[in-house]
C-alpha positions as CSV (number, residue, x, y, z in Angstrom):
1,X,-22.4,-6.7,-38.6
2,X,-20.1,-9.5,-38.7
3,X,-19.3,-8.2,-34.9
4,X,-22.2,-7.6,-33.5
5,X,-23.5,-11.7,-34.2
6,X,-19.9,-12.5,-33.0
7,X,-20.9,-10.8,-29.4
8,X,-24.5,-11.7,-29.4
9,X,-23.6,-15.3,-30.0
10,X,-20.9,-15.3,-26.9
11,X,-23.9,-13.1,-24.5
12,X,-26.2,-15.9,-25.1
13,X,-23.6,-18.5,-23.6
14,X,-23.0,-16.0,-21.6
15,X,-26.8,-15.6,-20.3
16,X,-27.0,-18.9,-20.3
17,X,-24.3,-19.9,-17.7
18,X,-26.7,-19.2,-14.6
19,X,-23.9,-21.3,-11.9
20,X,-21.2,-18.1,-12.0
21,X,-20.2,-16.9,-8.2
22,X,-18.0,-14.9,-7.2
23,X,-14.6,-16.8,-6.1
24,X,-13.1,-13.2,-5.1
25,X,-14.0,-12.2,-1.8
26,X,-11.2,-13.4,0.2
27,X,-10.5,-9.2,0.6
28,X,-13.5,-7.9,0.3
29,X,-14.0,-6.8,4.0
30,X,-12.7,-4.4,5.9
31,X,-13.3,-3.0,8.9
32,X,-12.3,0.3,10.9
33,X,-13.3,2.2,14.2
34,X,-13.6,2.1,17.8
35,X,-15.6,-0.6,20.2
36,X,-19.4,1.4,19.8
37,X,-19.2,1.3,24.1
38,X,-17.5,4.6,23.7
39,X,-20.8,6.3,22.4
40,X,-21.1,9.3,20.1
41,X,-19.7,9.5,17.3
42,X,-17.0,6.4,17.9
43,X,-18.2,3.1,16.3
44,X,-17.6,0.7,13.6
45,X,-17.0,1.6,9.7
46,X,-17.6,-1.8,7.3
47,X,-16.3,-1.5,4.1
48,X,-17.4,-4.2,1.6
49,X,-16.3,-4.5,-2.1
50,X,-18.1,-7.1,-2.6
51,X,-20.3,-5.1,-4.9
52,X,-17.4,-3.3,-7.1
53,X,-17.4,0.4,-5.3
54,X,-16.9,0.0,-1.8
55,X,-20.4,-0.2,1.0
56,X,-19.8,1.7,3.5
57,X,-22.0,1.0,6.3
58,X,-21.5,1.9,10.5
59,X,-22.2,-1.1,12.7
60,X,-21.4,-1.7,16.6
61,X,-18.9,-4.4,17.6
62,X,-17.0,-4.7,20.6
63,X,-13.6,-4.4,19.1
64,X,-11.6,-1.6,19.3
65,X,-8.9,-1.8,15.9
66,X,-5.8,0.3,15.8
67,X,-2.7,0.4,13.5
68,X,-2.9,-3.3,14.1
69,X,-5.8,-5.1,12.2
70,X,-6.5,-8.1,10.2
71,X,-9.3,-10.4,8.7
72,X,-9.6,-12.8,6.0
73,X,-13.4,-13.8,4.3
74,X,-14.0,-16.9,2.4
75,X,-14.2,-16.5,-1.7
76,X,-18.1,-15.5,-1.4
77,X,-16.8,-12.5,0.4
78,X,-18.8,-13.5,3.6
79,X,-16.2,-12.7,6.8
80,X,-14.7,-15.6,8.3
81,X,-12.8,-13.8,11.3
82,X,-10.6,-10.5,12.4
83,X,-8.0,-9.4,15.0
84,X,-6.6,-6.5,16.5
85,X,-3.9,-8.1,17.8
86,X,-5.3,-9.2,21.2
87,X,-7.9,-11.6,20.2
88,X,-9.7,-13.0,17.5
89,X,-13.0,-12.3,16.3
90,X,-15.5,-14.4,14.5
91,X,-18.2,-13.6,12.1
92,X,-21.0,-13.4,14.9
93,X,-18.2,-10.5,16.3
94,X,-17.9,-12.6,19.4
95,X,-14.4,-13.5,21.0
96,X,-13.6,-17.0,18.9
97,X,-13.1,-19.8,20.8
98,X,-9.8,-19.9,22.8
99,X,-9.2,-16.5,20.2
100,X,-8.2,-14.3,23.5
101,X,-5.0,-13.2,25.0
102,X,-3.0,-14.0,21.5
103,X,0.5,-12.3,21.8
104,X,0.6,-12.4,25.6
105,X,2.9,-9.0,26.4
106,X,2.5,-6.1,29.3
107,X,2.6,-3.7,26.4
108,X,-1.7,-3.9,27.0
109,X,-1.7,-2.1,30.3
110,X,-0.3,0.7,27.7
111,X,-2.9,0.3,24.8
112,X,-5.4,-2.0,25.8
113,X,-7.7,-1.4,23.7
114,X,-6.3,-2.5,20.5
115,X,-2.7,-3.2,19.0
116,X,-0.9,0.2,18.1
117,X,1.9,-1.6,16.1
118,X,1.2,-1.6,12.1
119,X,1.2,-5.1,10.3
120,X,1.6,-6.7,13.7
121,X,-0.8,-9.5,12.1
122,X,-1.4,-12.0,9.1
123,X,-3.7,-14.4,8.0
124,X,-2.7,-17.0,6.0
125,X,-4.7,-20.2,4.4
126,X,-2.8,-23.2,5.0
127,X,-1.8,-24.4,2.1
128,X,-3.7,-27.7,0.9
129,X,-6.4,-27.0,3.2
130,X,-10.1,-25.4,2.8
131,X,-10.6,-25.2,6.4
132,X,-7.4,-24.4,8.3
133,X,-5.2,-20.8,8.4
134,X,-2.3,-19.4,10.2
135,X,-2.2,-16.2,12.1
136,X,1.0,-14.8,12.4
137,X,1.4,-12.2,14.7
138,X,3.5,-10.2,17.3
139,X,3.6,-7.4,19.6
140,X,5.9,-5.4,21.9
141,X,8.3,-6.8,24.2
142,X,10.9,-5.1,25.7
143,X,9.4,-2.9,28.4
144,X,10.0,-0.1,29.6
145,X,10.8,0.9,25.9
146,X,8.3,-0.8,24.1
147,X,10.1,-0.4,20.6
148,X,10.7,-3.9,19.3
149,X,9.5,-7.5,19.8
150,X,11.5,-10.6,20.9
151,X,9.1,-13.2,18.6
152,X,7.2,-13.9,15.9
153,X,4.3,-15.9,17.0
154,X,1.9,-18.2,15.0
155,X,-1.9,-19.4,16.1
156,X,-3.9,-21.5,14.4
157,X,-7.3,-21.5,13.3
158,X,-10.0,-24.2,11.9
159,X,-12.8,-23.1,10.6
160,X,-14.3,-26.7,10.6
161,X,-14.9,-26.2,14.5
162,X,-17.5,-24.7,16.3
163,X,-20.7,-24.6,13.9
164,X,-18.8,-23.3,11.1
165,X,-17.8,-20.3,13.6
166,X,-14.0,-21.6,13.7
167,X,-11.8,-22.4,17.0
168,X,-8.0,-21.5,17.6
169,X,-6.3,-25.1,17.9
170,X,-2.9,-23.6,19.0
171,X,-1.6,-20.2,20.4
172,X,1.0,-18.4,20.7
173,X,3.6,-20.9,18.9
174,X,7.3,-18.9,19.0
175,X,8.2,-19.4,16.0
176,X,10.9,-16.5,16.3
177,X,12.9,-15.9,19.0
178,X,15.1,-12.5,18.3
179,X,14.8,-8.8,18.8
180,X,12.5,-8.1,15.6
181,X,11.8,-4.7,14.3
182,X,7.9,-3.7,15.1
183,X,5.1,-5.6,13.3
184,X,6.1,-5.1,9.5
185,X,4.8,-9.1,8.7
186,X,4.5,-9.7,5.0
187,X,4.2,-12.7,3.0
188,X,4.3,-13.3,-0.5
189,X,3.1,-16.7,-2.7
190,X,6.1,-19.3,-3.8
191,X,6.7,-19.4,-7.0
192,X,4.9,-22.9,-6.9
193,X,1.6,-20.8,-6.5
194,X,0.7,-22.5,-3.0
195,X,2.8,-21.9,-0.6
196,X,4.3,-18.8,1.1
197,X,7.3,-17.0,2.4
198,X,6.6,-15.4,5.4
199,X,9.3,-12.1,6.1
200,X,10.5,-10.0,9.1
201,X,13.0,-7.9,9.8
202,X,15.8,-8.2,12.8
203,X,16.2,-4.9,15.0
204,X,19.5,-3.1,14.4
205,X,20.7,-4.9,11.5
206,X,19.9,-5.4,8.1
207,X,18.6,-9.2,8.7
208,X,15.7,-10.8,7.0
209,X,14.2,-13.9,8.4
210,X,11.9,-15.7,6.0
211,X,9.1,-18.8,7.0
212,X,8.5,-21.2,4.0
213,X,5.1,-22.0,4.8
214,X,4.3,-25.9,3.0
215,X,1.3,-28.0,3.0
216,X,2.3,-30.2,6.2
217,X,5.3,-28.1,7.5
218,X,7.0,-24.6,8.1
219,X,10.5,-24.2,6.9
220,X,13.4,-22.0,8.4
221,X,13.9,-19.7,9.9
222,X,16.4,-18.9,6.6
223,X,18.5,-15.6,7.3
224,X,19.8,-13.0,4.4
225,X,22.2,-10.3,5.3
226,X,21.4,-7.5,2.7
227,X,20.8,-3.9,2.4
228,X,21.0,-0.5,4.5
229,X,21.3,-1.8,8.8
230,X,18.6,0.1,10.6
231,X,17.9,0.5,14.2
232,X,14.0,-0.1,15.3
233,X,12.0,1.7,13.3
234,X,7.5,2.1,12.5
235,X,6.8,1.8,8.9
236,X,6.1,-1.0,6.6
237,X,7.2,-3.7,4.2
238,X,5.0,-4.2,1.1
239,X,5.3,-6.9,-2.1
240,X,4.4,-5.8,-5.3
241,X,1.5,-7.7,-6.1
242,X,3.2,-10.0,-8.8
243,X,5.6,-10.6,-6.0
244,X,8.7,-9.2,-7.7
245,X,9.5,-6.3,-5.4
246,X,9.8,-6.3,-1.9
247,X,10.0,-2.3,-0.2
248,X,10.8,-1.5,3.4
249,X,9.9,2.0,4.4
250,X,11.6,3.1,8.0
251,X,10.7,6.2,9.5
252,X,13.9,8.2,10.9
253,X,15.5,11.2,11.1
254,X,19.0,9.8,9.9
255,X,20.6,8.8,6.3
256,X,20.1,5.0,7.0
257,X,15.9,6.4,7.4
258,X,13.8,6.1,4.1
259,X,13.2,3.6,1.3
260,X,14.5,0.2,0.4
261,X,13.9,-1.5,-2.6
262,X,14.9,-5.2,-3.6
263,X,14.3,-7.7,-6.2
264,X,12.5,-10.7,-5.3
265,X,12.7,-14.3,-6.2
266,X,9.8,-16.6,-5.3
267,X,11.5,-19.3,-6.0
268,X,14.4,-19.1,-3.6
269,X,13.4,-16.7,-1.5
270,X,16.0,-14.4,-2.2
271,X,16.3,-10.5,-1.9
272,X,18.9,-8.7,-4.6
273,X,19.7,-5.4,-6.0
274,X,18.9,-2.9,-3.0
275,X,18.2,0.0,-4.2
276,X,18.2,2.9,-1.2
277,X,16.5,6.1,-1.1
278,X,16.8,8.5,1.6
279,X,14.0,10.2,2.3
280,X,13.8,12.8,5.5
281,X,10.9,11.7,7.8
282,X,8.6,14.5,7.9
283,X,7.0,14.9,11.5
284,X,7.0,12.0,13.3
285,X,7.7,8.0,13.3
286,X,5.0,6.7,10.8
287,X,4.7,6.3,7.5
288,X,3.3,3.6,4.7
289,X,3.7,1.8,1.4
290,X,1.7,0.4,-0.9
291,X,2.0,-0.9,-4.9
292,X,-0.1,-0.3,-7.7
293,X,-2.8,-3.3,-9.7
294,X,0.0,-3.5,-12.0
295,X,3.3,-3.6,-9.8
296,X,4.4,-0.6,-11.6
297,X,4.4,2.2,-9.5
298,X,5.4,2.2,-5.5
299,X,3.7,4.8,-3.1
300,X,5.3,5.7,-0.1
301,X,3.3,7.8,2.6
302,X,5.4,10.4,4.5
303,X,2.8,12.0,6.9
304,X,3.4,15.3,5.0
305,X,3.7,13.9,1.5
306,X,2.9,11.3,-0.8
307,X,5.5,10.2,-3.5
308,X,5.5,7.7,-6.0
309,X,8.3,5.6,-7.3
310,X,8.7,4.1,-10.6
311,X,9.7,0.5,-10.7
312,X,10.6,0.5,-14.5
313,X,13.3,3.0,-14.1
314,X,16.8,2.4,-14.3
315,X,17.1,5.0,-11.3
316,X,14.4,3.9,-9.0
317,X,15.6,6.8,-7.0
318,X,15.4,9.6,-9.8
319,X,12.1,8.9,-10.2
320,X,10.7,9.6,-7.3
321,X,8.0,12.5,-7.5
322,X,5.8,13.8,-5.3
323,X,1.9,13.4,-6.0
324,X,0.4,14.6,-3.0
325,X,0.9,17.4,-0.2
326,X,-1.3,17.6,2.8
327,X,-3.4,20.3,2.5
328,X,-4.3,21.5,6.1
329,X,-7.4,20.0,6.3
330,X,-8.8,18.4,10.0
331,X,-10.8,16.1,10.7
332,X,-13.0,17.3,12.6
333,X,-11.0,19.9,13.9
334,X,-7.3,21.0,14.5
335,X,-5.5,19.0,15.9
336,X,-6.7,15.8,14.4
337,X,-5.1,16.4,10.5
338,X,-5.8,14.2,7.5
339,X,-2.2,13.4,7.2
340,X,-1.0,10.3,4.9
341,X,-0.3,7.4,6.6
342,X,-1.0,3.4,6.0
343,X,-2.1,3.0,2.3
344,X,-4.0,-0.3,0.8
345,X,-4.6,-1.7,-2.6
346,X,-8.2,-2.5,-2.5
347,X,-10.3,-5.1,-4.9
348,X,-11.6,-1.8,-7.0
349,X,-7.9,-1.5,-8.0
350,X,-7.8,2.1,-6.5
351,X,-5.7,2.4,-3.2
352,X,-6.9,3.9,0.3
353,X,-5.1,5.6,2.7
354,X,-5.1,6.3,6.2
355,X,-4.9,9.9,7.8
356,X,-2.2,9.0,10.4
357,X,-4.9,10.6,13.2
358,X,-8.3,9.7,15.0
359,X,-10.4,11.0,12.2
360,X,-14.2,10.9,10.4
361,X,-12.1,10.8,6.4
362,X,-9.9,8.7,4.1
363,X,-7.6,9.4,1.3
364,X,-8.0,7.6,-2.2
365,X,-5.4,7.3,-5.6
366,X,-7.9,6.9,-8.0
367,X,-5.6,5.5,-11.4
368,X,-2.4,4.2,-9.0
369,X,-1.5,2.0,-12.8
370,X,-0.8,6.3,-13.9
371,X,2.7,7.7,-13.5
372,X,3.2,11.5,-11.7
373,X,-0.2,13.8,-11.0
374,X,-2.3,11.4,-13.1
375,X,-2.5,8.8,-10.4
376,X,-4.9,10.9,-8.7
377,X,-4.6,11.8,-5.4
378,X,-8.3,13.0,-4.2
379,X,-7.4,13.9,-0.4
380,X,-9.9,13.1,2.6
381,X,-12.1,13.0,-0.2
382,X,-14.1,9.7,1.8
383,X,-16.0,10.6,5.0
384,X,-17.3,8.2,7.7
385,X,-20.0,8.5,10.4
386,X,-17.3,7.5,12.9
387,X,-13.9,8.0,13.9
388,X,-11.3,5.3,13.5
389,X,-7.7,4.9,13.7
390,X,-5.5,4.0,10.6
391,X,-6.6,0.4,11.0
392,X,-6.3,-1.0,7.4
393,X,-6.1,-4.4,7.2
394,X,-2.9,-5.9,6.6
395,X,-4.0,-8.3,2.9
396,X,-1.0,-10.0,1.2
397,X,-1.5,-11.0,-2.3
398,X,-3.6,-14.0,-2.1
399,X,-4.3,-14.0,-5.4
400,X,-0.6,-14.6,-7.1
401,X,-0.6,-18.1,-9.3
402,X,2.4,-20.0,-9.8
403,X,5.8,-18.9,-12.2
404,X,7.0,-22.0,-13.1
405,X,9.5,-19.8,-15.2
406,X,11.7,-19.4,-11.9
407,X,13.2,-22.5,-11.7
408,X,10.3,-24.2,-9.5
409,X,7.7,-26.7,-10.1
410,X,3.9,-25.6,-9.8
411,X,2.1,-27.6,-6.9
412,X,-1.0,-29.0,-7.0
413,X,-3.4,-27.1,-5.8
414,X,-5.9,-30.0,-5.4
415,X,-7.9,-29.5,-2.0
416,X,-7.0,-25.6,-1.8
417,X,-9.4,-23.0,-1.2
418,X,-10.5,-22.1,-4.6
419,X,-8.5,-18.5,-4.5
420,X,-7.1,-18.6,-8.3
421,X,-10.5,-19.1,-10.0
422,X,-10.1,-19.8,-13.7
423,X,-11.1,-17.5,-16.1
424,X,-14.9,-16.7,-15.8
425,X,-17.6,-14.9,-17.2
426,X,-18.3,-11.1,-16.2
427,X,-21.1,-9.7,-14.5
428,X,-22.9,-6.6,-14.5
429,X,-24.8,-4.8,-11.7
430,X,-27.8,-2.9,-12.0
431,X,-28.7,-4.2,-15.9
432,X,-30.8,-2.3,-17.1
433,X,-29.4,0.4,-16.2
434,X,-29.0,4.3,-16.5
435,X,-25.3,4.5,-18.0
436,X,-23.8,4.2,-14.8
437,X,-23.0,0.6,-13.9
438,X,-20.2,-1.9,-12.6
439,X,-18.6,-5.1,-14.0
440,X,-17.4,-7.7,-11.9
441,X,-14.6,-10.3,-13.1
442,X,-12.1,-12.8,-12.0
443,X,-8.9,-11.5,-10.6
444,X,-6.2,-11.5,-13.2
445,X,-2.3,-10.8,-13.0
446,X,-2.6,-8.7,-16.2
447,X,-3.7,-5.7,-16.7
448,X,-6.0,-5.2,-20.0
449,X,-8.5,-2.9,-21.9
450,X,-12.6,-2.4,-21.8
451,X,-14.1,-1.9,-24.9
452,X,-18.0,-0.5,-25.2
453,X,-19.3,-1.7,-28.5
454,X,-23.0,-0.4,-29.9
455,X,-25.0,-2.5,-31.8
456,X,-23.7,-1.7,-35.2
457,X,-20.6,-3.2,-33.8
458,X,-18.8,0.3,-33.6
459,X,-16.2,1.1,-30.4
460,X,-17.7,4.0,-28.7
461,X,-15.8,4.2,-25.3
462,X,-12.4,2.2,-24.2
463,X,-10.7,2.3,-20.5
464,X,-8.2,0.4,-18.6
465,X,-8.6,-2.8,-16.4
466,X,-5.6,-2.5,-13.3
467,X,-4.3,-6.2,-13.0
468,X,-5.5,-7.7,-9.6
469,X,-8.7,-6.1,-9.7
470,X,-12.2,-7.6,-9.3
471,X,-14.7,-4.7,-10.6
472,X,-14.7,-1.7,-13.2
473,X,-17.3,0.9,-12.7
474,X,-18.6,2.8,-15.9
475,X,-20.5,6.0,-16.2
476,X,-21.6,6.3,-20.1
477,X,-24.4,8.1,-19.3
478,X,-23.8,10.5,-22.0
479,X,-24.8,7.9,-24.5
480,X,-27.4,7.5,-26.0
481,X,-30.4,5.0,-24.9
482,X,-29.8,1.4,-26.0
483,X,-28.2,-1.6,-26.3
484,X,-24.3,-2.4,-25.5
485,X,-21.7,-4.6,-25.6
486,X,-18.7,-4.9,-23.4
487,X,-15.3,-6.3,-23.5
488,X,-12.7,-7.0,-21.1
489,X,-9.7,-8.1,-23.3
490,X,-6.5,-9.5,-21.8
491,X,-3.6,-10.5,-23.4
492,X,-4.9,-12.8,-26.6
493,X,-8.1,-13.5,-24.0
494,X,-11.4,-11.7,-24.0
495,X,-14.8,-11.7,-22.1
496,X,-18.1,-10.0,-23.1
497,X,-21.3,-9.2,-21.7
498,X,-24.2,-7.4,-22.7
499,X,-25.5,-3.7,-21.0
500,X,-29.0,-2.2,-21.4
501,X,-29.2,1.7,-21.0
502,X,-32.9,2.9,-20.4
């Protein structure tokens, strides 16, 4: 009893607290498919997580998106702008202004309908601004081969301009001038928990150049010299999402071809212990990563299979197993197979996957926090009204606070955009409900439990929360009609809400 008035008494502050929104959006868009001036069945895909289990919804825009895609909403979850990689978008879907002809290169005349290069773009906030972010982006350069860039280019966009509808202030800014391995542009936030270290990757060697991206300046380029030399190569880089790990996957067919694995410091910058697993490249020059909620468990997409790594081993290597095996199935038909290609954490804490083809389906790892088969690998198991073509968009971890337990200050983050939200209060959509319902919470960096109390104050149903997500849905429509309570409980920290089942 003593329990239940405990819970009632934190619903009614709760219920009373009528001035909660949502500060999580900033990912909560994506957007996949052809231009709709192809006809048919090519078009636009819209997912928005806005709501806890993705919306999927077909629209018609203009803008072809490839391998190369990114976008970046404000904390509501309302779109600011996208890219392909040859020009920027705004949230009416028109060209922004001066937002054409970014990464000027005659690699267009080859694919000029959207950027065929993976990671190829990223959109940053500036840090100590609400109104300001950086594009960084590239391309490929060196013709006839078309297998590596020669810079790293930055843009600049202010969303203050134009009505609200933002303008690109600068364009096309070198601010790398080497032979860099294809797209692969990741970032991860400074240990201050403001600013950010932007990485590439130098062709035919094993350099690393790293941005430090500051309130009123960019830093570097700083160089590191570490791990396995590789020649050009597709693939990805990925950051575990509390920024410990940094993974390079590079599709070849020789020993120097497969996985890397380093330590990160957010502090310095620095990359140690390489770990290097070889892994044979299955068909063809492709391939993906992508890291669990709770920076466990690292999923590397090899067209044929899908393996997980496990970052608490003592022989990352060793534990590599392999969760997922295409299954012959096409999309619509032979030869367009739902292979495994570019995967992405999403706000739901599950992660989506790309089918390396034109197709109508996505893949999904329903518990990536769960080591081996348990992870859940449910195959083309998402189907779309229109094609589209592996373009995830390319989200760093925007979320990631500051670790003052590095060695480096926290900043102020006075006049940011309001991307760390403090500890709120949950919601819960549709309430009343029939048993089936989602909750809807601050991101956290920790991972924690739900607990589903009944009136008498007795547990009746307990799940996990994966770190970094925003929304938990819940079927307990095998429960009997009445009233519930729910807990989200975190470390020594807890949230409740109440849930009506009619």
């Amino acid at each position: 009893m003593n329990i239940k008035i405990t819970c009632l008494l934190l619903i009614l502050g709760t219920a009373s607290n009528q001035a909660y929104s949502q500060n999580n959006g900033v990912t909560n868009n994506w957007i996949l498919g052809y231009g709709s001036y192809w006809g048919g069945s090519f078009g636009h895909t819209k997912f928005d997580f806005i709501n806890g289990t993705p919306q999927i919804t077909s629209d018609s825009l203009e803008m072809d998106i490839n391998r190369t895609s990114a976008n970046i909403s404000d904390a509501a979850g309302n779109l600011l702008f996208y890219t392909n990689g040859y020009y920027i978008a705004d949230a009416t879907n028109d060209t922004m202004q001066n937002g054409n002809k970014i990464s000027p290169t005659g690699f267009y005349n080859l694919a000029p309908k959207g950027l065929t290069v993976p990671q190829a773009c990223l959109i940053l906030p500036k840090p100590g601004s609400s109104t300001i972010y950086y594009l960084f982006h590239s391309t490929l350069d060196n013709a006839p081969q078309y297998n590596r860039a020669h810079y790293l280019y930055m843009s600049t966009i202010d969303m203050s301009l134009n009505n609200g509808l933002g303008a690109v202030t600068s364009k096309n800014v070198v601010m790398i001038n080497d032979t860099l391995s294809p797209g692969k542009i990741t970032a991860c936030k400074h240990a201050n928990g403001r600013d950010w270290w932007v990485v590439v990757q130098r062709v035919n060697s094993n350099t690393y150049y790293k941005l430090l991206v500051s309130t009123n300046v960019i830093l570097g380029p700083y160089t590191q010299n570490i791990g396995t030399p590789r020649t050009w190569s597709a693939g990805m880089t990925c950051f575990s999402p509390d920024g410990t790990k940094f993974a390079f996957f590079y599709a070849m067919y020789t020993s120097a071809g497969g996985l890397d694995v380093y330590d990160f410091n957010r502090c310095s910058g620095a990359l140690s212990n390489p770990v290097h697993v070889y892994i044979p490249q299955s068909t063809s020059f492709s391939g993906g990563l992508a890291f669990s909620g709770n920076s466990r468990y690292l999923y590397c997409a090899n067209i044929n299979e899908l393996y997980q790594f496990d970052m608490q081993s003592s022989n990352i290597a060793a534990s590599q197993q392999t969760v997922a095996v295409w299954d012959s199935f096409y999309s619509p038909t032979p030869p367009f197979a739902t292979l495994f290609e570019i995967p992405l954490l999403a706000p739901d804490g599950k992660i989506y996957m790309s089918t390396g083809n034109s197709t109508f389906h996505l893949h999904v790892i329903n518990n990536p926090d769960s080591g081996g088969m348990a992870c859940d690998v449910q195959q083309h198991s998402i189907q779309f009204q229109h094609y589209y073509v592996n373009g995830l968009p390319n989200h760093p971890n925007y979320f990631l606070d500051c670790d003052s337990t590095l060695g480096c200050l926290c900043a102020s983050t006075v006049g940011e955009p309001e991307l760390n939200p403090p500890q709120g209060n949950i919601k819960i959509f549709p309430n009343p409900n029939n048993g089936v319902f989602t909750l809807q919470f601050n991101v956290m960096s920790i991972s924690g439990t739900l607990e589903i109390y009944d009136v008498m104050g007795r547990l009746v149903y307990k799940d996990y929360v994966s770190a970094w997500s925003q929304f938990k849905k819940v079927d307990v429509s095998n429960m009997p009609k009445g009233i519930y309570f729910c807990k989200i409980i975190r470390k020594e920290k807890s949230e409740n809400v109440k849930v009506v089942k009619e």
